[in-house]
C-alpha positions, 0 to 999 in steps of 0.5 A, a space after each residue: 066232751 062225753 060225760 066222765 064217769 067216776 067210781 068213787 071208793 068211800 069206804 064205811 059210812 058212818 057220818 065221818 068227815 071224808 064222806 061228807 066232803 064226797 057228798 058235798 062235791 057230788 051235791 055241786 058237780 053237774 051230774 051231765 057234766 060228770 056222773 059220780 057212783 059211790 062205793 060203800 062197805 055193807 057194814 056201814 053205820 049209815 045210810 046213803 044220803 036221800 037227796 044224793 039218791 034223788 039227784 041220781 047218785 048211784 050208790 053200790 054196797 059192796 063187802 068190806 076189804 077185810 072180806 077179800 075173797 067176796 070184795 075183789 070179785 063183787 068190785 071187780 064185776 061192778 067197775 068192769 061192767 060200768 065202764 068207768 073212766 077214772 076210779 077215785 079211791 078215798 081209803 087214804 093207805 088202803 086204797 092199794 086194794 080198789 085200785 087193784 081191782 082196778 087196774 085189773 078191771 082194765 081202768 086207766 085213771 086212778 086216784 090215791 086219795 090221801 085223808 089221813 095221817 098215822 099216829 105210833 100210838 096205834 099198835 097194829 094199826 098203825 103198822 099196817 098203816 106204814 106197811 101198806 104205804 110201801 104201796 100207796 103208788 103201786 096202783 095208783 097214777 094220780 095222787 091226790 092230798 087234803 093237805 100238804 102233811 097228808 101229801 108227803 106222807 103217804 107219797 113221800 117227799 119226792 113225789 110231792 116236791 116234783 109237783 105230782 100231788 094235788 091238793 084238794 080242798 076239803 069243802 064246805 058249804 058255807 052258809 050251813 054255818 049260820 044255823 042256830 040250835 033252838 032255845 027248846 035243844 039247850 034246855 035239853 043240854 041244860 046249858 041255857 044259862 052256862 057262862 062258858 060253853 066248850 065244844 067238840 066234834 069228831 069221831 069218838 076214837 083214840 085218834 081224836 083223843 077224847 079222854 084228854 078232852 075230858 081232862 082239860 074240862 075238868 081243869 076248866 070246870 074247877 076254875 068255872 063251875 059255870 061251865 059245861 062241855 058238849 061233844 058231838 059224835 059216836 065212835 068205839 070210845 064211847 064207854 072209855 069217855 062216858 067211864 072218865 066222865 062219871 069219874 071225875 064226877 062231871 055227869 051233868 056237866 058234859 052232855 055226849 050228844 051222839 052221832 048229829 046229821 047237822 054238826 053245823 048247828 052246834 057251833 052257834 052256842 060254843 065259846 070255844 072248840 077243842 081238839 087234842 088229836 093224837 093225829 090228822 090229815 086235815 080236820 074238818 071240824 076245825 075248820 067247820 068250827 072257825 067258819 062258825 065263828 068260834 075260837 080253836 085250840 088244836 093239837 100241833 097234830 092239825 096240819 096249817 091248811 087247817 089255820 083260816 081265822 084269827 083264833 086259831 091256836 095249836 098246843 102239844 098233847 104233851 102240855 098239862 091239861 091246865 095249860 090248855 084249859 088256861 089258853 081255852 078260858 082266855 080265848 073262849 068268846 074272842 071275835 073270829 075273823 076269817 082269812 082269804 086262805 079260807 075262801 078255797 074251802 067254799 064247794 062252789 070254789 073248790 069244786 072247780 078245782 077238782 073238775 079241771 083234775 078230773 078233766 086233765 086226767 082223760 084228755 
């Protein structure tokens, strides 16, 4: 069998969950087996990863889609002139504009790859959100879903019940969850001797609902002096958090560590992780986090394929800020023991899947 050739379409970079899941399968999958080119907008906050470029990983920088009259020509040169046969867009509803160029580059396979769900609490965004769902199969002929919720949201109830949407996984290498952080980088969070450690990571935006974050630690910090929270992340806000931090006078409590190549790390000295998401397509910190072995209080937003442990907890945003910080107090420290659900999130497993759709597609 030749060689597939796959243009996958990331978008930005800016250490997200979705790349990284991109990055991982184009780390296990054979390069002579299937060759894996990345698409990335030129305004991207990061850089290519080095050991993806040494591997022979093809990376092309391309102009944002906001720059359609540069991006449509740019994109339409490179996929013509590479003679890709199957075309993997991971901009979950704005996936419509690649695979434009796509089909009209002549490509036969393409992929809708749906990371994401809307909140309606996003003004325009999350109009422009259901108005380019219109289209979300106009171009597309595959569909792929990271969840079941993702699933039926952009491609509808229909077309995900007729079996036409595949899942798959978002995966992780497993053993990178054993890592510890140094005694030297907890004296620099100065949480060496904190009876209670809460954690978060996630991108620091109105999705991943921060402020709320910081709201439930506050409720946690009258009841335990000794506590201290650490969110690993960066994102457009960061002055809004850093504002209510200094406001409820939590300064040398809350330790913004910022944007981390190695989130996995941190999991080892958190009691217990938090996430009050306005929405999710999936979740990988969620999961991330249950792999190393810490509790999880989610937000009903994290979709049930996110569910792997037995300390997995889900409460409404709309519930008090005390009644998330009692449920985190109780469960922080508590023993987590994986399900066998969680074994598929393994990139040596799941990347078997997602060979076998690629190979489906162009027999």
């Amino acid at each position: 069998m030749k060689k597939i050739k796959i243009a996958q379409i990331v978008g930005k970079l800016y250490g997200g969950g979705v790349e990284k899941v991109i990055f991982n399968y184009c780390r296990v999958i054979n390069n002579d087996q299937i060759q894996m080119d990345i698409f990335y907008d030129e305004d991207s906050t990061v850089s290519p990863p080095r050991d993806l470029i040494e591997k022979g990983i093809k990376f092309y920088k391309i102009p944002p889609y906001q720059k359609i009259w540069k991006y449509i020509p740019k994109l339409y040169f490179l996929l013509k002139n590479n003679n890709y046969d199957i075309v993997h867009s991971n901009l979950n509803t704005l996936s419509v504009f690649p695979l434009f160029v796509a089909k009209h580059a002549g490509i036969k396979c393409r992929i809708a790859h749906n990371h994401s769900v809307p909140s309606k609490n996003e003004g325009f965004r999350t109009i422009l959100k259901y108005t380019l769902r219109r289209f979300s199969k106009l171009y597309a002929n595959q569909y792929f879903a990271c969840s079941e919720k993702a699933g039926r949201w952009l491609f509808g109830n229909r077309t995900y019940e007729a079996g036409k949407v595949r899942f798959i996984p978002n995966a992780l290498f497993f053993n990178k969850f054993n890592q510890k952080i140094s005694e030297d980088e907890k004296r620099k969070l100065n949480i060496n001797n904190k009876s209670i450690v809460i954690g978060h990571v996630g991108r620091l935006t109105f999705a991943k609902n921060q402020l709320f974050l910081i709201d439930i630690f506050n409720e946690i910090h009258k009841k335990n002096k000794n506590s201290s929270l650490i969110i690993i992340g960066d994102g457009e806000e960061s002055t809004a958090i850093k504002d209510k931090i200094k406001k409820l006078n939590l300064d040398n409590d809350v330790k913004l560590v910022g944007q981390s190549t190695n989130p996995e790390k941190y999991y080892s000295v958190m009691d217990v992780f938090i996430l009050p998401s306005y929405f999710e397509g999936l979740s990988m910190a969620t999961v991330e986090a249950q792999l190393g072995k810490v509790p999880v209080i989610v937000s009903n937003a994290v979709p049930k394929e996110a569910n792997i442990s037995n300390q997995f907890y889900q409460l409404s945003i709309n519930e008090s800020p005390k009644k998330w910080a009692e449920i985190a107090l109780n469960v922080a420290g508590e023993k987590v023991v994986m399900s066998q659900y969680g074994k598929m999130y393994n990139i040596y497993r799941a990347k078997q899947i997602l060979i076998d759709q690629y190979k489906n597609m162009i027999d």
